[in-house]
C-alpha positions in Angstrom: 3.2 14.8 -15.0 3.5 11.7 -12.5 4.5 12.2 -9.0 7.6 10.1 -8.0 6.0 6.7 -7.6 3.6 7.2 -10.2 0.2 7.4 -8.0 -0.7 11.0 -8.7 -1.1 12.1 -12.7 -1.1 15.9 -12.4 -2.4 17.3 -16.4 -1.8 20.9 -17.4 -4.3 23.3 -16.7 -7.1 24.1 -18.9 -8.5 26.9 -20.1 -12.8 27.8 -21.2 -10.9 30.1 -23.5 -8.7 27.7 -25.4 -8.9 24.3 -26.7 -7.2 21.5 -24.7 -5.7 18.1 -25.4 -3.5 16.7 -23.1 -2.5 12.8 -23.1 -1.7 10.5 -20.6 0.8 7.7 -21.8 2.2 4.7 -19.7 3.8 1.2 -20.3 2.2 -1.8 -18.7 4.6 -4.5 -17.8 4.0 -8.0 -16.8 4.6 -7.5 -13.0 3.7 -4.9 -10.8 5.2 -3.7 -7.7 3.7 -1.9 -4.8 6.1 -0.5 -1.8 5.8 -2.4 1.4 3.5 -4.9 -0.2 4.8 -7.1 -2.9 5.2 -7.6 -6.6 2.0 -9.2 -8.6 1.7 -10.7 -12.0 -0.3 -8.0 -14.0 -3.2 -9.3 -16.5 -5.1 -6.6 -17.2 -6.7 -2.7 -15.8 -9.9 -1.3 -17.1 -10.5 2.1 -16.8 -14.1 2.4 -15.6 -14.7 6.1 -15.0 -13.1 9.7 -15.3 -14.0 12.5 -13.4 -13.6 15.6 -16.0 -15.0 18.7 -15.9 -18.7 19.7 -17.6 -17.7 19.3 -21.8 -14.7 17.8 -21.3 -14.4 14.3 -23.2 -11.8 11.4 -22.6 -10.8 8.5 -25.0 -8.4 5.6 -24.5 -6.1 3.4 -26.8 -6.6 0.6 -26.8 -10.5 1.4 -27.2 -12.6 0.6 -24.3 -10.3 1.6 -21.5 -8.9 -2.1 -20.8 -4.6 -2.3 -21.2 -3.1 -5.7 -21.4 0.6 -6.6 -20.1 3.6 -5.7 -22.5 2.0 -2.6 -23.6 1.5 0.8 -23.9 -1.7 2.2 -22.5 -3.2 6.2 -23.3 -5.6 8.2 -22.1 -6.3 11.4 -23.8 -8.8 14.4 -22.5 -10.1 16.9 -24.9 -12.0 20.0 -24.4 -12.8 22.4 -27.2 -13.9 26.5 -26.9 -17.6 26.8 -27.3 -16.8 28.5 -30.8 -15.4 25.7 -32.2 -18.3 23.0 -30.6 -20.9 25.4 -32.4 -18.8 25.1 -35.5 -18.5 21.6 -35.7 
């Protein structure tokens, strides 16, 4: 869930108990627009880094964490119960 201006992604709360996967999902124009600063031509993000809890995993589409203009971006975290790791 985004917060009104889209700076804060708040996910559902996860569980050690049940499995989890949640996505993130956004649509990259060609311009972007910060309040009180200005609009900028966008080329390109790359997500570098996550900060997820011990055995949780992250993935992006497009692969490799870099989203282009005129598109839509993901981000998806996924954490499974210990009894389904050990029965993978």
């Amino acid at each position: 869930m985004f917060n009104t201006d889209s700076s804060v992604v708040t996910l559902p709360e996860a569980s050690t108990e049940s499995d989890y996967n949640e996505s993130i999902s956004f649509y990259a124009t060609e311009e972007i627009s910060i309040p009180g600063v200005g609009s900028f031509g966008f080329v390109s993000a790359n997500i570098t880094s996550v900060s997820t809890p011990a055995g949780m995993s992250y993935s992006c589409d497009p692969e490799g964490c870099n989203f282009g203009p005129n598109a839509w971006g993901y981000v998806t975290f996924n954490w499974y119960t210990r009894k389904r790791r050990i029965m993978k």
